[in-house]
N, C-alpha and C positions, 0 to 999 in steps of 0.2 A: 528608500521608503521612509526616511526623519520627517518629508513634508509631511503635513496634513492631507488624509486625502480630501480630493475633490470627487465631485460627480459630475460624469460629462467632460472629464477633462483628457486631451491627448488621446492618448493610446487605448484611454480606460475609459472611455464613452461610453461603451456598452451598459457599462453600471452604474447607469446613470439613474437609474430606477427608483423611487425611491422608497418602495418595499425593503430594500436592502437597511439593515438597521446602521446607523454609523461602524459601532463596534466591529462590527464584518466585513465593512467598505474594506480596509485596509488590508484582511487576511486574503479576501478576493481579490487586490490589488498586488500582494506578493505571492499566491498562486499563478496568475497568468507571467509575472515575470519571471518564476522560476520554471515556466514553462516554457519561455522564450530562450532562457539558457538551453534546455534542454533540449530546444529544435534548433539549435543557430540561428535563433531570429534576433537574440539579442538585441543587435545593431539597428535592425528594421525598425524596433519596439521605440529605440532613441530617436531615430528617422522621426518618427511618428510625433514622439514628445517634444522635435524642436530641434534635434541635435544633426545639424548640417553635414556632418562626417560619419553618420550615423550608419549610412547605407556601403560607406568604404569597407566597414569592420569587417577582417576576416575573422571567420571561427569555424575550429577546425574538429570540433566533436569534442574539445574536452570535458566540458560538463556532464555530454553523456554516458562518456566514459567511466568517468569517476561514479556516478548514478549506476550505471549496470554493473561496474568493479562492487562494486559495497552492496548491490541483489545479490548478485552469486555467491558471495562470501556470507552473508545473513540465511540465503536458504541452505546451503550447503548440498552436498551430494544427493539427502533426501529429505522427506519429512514424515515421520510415523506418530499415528495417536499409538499412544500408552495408556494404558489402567493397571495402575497398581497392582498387585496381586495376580494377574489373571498368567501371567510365567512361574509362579509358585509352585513347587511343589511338595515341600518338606513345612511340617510346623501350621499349617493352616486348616482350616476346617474347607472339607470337599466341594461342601456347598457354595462356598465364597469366592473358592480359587474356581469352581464353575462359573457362579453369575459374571466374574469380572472378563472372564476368559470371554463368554456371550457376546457382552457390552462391548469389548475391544474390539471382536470380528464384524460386529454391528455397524458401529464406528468407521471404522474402515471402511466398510462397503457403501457404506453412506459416503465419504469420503471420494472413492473411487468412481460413482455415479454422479455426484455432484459435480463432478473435476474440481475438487479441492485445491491439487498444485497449480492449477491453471489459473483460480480465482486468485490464490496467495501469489503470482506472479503478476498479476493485475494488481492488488491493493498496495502488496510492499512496494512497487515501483513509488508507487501516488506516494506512499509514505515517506518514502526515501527521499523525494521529488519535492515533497511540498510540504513535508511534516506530518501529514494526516492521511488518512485512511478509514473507511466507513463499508463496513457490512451489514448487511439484513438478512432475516431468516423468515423466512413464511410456510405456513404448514400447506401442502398442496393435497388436497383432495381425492384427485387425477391422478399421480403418481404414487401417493402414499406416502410422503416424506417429506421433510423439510426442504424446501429449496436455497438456494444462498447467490446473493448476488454483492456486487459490486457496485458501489455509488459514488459519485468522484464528491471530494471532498468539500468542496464548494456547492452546492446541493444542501450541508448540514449545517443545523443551525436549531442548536441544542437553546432550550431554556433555563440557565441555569442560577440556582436561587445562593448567598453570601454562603451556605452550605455546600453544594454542589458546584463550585469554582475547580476546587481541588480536582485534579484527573481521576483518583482514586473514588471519586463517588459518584454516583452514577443518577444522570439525573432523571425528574420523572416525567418530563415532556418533549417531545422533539418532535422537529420539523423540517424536510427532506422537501425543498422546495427550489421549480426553476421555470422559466418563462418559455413559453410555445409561441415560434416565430407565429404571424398572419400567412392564413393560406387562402389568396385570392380566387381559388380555385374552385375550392370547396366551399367557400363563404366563410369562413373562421377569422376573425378576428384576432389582434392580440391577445395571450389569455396568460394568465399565472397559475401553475399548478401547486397544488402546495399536498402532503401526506403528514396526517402529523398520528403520531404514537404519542397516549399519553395513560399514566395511571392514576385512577380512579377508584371512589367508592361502586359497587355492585348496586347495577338497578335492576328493576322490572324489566321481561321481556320487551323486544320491541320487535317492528318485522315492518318489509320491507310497505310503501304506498306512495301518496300523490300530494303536490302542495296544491294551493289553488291557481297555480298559475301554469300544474301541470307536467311539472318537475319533480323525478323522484327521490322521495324524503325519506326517513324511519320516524314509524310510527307508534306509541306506546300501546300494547296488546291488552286487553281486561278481558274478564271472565261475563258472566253471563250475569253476577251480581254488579259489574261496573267496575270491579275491584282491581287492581293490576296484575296481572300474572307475571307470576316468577319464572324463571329458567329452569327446567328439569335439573332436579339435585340441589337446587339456592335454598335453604332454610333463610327465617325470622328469629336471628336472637332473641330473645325472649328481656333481657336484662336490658339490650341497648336498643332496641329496634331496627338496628341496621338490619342487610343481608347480607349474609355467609356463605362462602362453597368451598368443599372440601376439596385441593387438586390432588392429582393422582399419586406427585412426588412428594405430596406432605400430608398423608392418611395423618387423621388424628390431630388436625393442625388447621380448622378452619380459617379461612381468613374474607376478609373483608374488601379485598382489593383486586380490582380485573384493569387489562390494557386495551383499553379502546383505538379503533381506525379510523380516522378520519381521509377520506382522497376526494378532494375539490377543485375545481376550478374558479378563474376570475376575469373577468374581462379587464383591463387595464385602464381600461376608460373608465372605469366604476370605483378604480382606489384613487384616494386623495391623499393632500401632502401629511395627515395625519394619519395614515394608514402604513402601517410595517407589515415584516410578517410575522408579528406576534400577537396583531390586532387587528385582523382583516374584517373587514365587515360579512358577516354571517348572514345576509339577508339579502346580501349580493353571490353566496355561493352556489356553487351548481355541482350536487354529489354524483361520484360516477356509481359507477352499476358491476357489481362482480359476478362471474361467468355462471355462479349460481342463481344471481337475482339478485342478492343480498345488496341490499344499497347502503356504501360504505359511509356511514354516517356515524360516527362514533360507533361503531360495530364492535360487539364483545368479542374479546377472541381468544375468551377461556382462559385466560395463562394470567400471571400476575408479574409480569416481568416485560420490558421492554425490547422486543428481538432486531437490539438496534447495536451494534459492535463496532466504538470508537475508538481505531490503533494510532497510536501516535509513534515516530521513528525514535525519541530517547524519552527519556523519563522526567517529563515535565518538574519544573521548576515547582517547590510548594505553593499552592494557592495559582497554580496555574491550570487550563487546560486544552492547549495545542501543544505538540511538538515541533521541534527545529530542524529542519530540513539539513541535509549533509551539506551542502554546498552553501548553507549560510554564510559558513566563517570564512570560508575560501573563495568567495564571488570577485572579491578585487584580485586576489591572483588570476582570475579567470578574467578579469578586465583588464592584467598587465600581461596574458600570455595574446588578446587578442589583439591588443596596441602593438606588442612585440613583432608577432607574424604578419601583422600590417606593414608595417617597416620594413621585413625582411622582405615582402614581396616587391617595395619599392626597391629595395636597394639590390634587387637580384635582378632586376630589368635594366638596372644602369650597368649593373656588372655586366650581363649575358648580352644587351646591346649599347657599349659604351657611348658616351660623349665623347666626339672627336673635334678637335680644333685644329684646320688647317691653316696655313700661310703660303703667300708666294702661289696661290694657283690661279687658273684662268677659268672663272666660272661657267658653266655653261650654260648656252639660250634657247629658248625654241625658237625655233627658226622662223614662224610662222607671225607670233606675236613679238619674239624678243625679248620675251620677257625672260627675267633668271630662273633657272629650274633648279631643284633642290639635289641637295648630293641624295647619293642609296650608297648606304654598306653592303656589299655584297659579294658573296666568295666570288673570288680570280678581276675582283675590281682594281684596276690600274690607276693611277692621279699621277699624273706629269707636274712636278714641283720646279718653279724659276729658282734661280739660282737664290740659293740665299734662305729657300724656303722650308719649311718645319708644321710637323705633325707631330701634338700632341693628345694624350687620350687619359680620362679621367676614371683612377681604378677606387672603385668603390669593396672590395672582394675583401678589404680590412675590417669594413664597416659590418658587411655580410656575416663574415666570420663571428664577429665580438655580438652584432644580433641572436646567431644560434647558439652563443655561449650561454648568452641570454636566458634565451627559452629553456638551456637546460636544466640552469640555475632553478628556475619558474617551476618549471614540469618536481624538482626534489622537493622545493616549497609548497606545494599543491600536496606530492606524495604525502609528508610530513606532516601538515595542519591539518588535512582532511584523515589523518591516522590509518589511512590505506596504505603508506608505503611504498617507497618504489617498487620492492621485491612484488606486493602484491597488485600495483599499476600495472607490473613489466615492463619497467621502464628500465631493469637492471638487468645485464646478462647476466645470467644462472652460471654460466662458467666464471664468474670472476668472484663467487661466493666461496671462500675454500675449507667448509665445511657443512655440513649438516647442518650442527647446531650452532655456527655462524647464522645459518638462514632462521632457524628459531630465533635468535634474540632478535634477528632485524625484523622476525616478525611480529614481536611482542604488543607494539602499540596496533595491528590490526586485531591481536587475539581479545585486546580490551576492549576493543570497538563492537564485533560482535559480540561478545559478553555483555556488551552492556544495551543494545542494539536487540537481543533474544531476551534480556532480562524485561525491558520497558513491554516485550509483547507477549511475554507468559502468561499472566497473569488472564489477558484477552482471549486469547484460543482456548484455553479451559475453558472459561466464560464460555466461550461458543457452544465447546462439544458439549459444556453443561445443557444448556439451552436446548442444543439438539434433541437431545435424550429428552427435556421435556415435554416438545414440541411433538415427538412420539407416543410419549404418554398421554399428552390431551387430544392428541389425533384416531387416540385408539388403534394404535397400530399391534399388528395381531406380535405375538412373541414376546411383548411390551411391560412386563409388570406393574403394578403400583410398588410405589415406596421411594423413598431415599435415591434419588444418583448418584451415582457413582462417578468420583474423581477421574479425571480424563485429562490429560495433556496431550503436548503436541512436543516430538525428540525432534531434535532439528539434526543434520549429520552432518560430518566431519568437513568444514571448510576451507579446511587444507590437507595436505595431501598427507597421509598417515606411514609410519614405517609399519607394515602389515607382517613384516615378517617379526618385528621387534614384539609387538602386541601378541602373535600369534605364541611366543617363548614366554611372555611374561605371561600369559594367560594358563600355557599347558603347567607352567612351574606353581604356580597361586592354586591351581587346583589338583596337582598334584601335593602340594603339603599340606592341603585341606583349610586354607585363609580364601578361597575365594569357591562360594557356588557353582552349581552348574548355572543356575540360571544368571549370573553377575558372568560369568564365562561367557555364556552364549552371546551375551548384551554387551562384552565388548569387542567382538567377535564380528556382529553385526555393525555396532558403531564404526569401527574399523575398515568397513569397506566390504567383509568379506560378503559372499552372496547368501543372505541369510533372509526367506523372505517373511519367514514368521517360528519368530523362537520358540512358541511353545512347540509347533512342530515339530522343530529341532532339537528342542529336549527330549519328545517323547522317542525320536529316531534315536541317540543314544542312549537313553534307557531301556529302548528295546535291543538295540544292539549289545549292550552289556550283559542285559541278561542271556542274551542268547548263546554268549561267547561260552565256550566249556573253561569250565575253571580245573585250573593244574594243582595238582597234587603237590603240597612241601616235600624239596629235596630230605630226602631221610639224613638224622645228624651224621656227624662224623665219616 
């Protein structure tokens, strides 16, 4: 990817578009190829671009191996929302270690309904895959809850201002756009759909109507003096003239700012070469229509925050903001193991049916035409040699050999730079580890990988469960309080395989000399593997048990 992209070019026609802004061309150009790694199309993709040997290339799955090697070690065993406080029991005010204790079991079942680990196996793939990863969250109506879905990466196409570069800041407009093939069927043309989330000053109500051409618009609401009408709840600062609304998670804290919807369509025919998609012509859109009526036309949608969740697989560079796909650095090991096994399959055909050179024989004719017929190797084949005569055969099984040497070499270099390891590839017999904590240290460079790999997406999944909880609160969800959110993360579990009986000693001995809680017990307890499926339950089961146990009398002295 050093050239310049093109459009229209090779393999990458598709994007030929020319809504696609430059800057993007190229990210959507190492998407689809690290896509290609990941299907073994590799070779096709060269095929495509020009490269005559293209379609020889064998590939034999390693890309996605290494891809699913580095998910399963990133999600680990499981994944638990956490809130602080809500396993407390000693030291806290009752009321606190209740709401949080609430909020977690909320969470969770929010979680659980949504299929949470289903979507986080969906996204981290994409992240793993291609650097990037994209959530959304929409308040649904019909169900009473946030929904959460998954957007492939190439879809997003953030507006981001010399401020907002950085990953860490979040920017305030985005656009979630992609092209609708023609359906001659139905009469549909080509069309560009474009969503964009963006924050904004609070306006006057609007509600849903007609343009003149018959097309549904939103349209600004007045009162019966002419006047605009507000939103139920929106005050008139008095000092600035703006308007203000109080949200639910920030009583006492009006603000000024709401997230508008936009979901449009475009006909293809109607953009020109000075059209992106940051400047689509508005006079050429066509608003869709949501299940209520509500025509998403910058639609208010209560909340002051963007329910747009950009995960990137490491921790972007300062002043950057995409992440580096795992298999970046190790793509030419993946281009010398598939050249390598190319080889090997040639030189395993010369071995398994050799080249023979005979002398001194009397070739045979068909009898019909006369003409020479070709030898066949073939078991219980007999050849009558004249005197004098010699058979030779050419062993390639040296070459064969020194190939798989080869690949093995490759397959440790891959282990190595991609910081997966062989131990955690499997590329290493387990019996020829001759200890334990032999396998620890060789496991070091994947324990930093994940480490660093959970660090780049902490900070994201709170984000979310943040979000969740507020998306509750402006949905007027019953059980729902005003006020402040509450801190929410996401425990990821043990993604290698734990000594449980080692933890299970260290845990009883820590709490028996009083250095470690109940509640830090139970918690590594559960981290550890063992079947724990909700600690606070688990605490209150030994503290019920405790008290219940009859306490014994001191042996009288002496």
């Amino acid at each position: 990817m050093a050239a310049p992209p093109r459009r229209g070019f090779g393999p990458f026609g598709e994007l030929a578009s020319g809504w696609v802004p430059n800057e993007d061309l190229r990210r959507l150009q190492a998407y689809k190829l690290l896509a290609a790694y990941d299907n073994n199309q590799a070779g096709q993709l060269a095929a495509a671009g020009g490269d005559e040997t293209g379609l020889d290339r064998r590939e034999l799955g390693d890309a996605s191996k290494v891809i699913e090697s580095a998910l399963g070690y990133l999600l680990g065993a499981e994944q638990t929302i956490v809130v602080p406080g809500a396993e407390q029991k000693d030291g806290a005010a009752p009321d606190a270690v209740r709401n949080a204790a609430d909020v977690q079991q909320r969470l969770r079942a929010w979680a659980e309904r949504e299929l949470l680990s289903f979507r986080m196996q969906q996204a981290e793939r994409s992240a793993i895959r291609c650097g990037d990863a994209v959530y959304t969250l929409a308040w649904e109506p019909s169900k009473g809850r946030p929904v959460l879905r998954t957007i492939d990466a190439g879809f997003y196409y953030p507006e981001l201002t010399d401020e907002e570069v950085d990953a860490a800041e979040y920017p305030s407009r985005v656009h979630l756009a992609w092209e609708l093939p023609e359906d001659e069927r139905r009469g549909l043309k080509a069309r560009l759909r474009r969503i964009t989330y963006e924050l904004g000053p609070i306006g006057a109500a609007s509600g849903p109507g007609r343009s003149k051409d018959g097309f549904p618009v939103r349209e600004p609401m007045t009162g019966a003096d002419g006047e605009p009408v507000l939103i139920a709840g929106d005050t008139v600062d008095p000092e600035t003239g703006t308007i203000v609304r109080t949200y639910p998670w920030a009583p006492g804290r009006p603000s000024a700012v709401t997230c508008y919807l936009t979901d449009a369509e475009w006909l293809l025919d109607d953009l020109k070469a000075q059209h992106d998609i940051h400047n689509l012509p508005m006079n050429k859109a066509r608003y869709g229509v949501r299940s209520d009526g509500q025509v998403l036309q910058a639609l208010d949608l209560m909340i002051d925050f963007l329910p747009v969740i950009h995960l990137t697989n490491t921790i972007p560079d300062s002043g950057e903001h995409w992440g580096q796909p795992l298999i970046a650095k190790v793509m030419q090991v993946l281009d010398e193991l598939s050249a390598t096994d190319s080889d090997s399959a040639a030189a395993s055909d010369t071995t398994g049916s050799p080249i023979i050179g005979l002398s001194g024989i009397r070739l045979p004719k068909d009898r019909t035409t006369g003409a020479t017929l070709p030898l066949q190797v073939r078991g219980g084949t007999v050849w009558a040699l004249a005197e004098g005569g010699s058979m030779h055969t050419l062993d390639t099984s040296a070459q064969l050999a020194e190939l798989r040497a080869r690949t093995d070499h490759l397959l440790d270099r891959l282990a190595g730079n991609s910081r997966l390891t062989s131990s955690g590839l499997g590329t290493i017999d387990p019996a020829a580890v001759p200890s334990g904590y032999a396998l620890q240290l060789a496991l070091g460079p994947l324990d930093s990988l994940v480490a660093s790999m959970r660090l780049a997406r902490a900070h994201k999944y709170a984000l979310m469960l943040r979000m969740v909880q507020r998306l509750y609160q402006a949905g007027r969800a019953e059980g729902w309080p005003e006020g402040d959110t509450l801190p929410a993360r996401l425990a990821w579990g043990p993604h290698t395989p734990t000594d449980r009986a080692g933890v299970l000693n260290e845990v009883v001995k820590g709490y028996t000399a009083g250095v470690l809680s109940l509640e830090t017990s139970v918690r590594m307890l559960a981290a550890a593997g063992y079947p724990i499926d909700d600690a606070i339950q688990e605490i209150e089961r030994i503290t019920a048990a405790a008290a219940a146990k009859p306490q014994q009398d001191p042996a009288p002295a002496g």
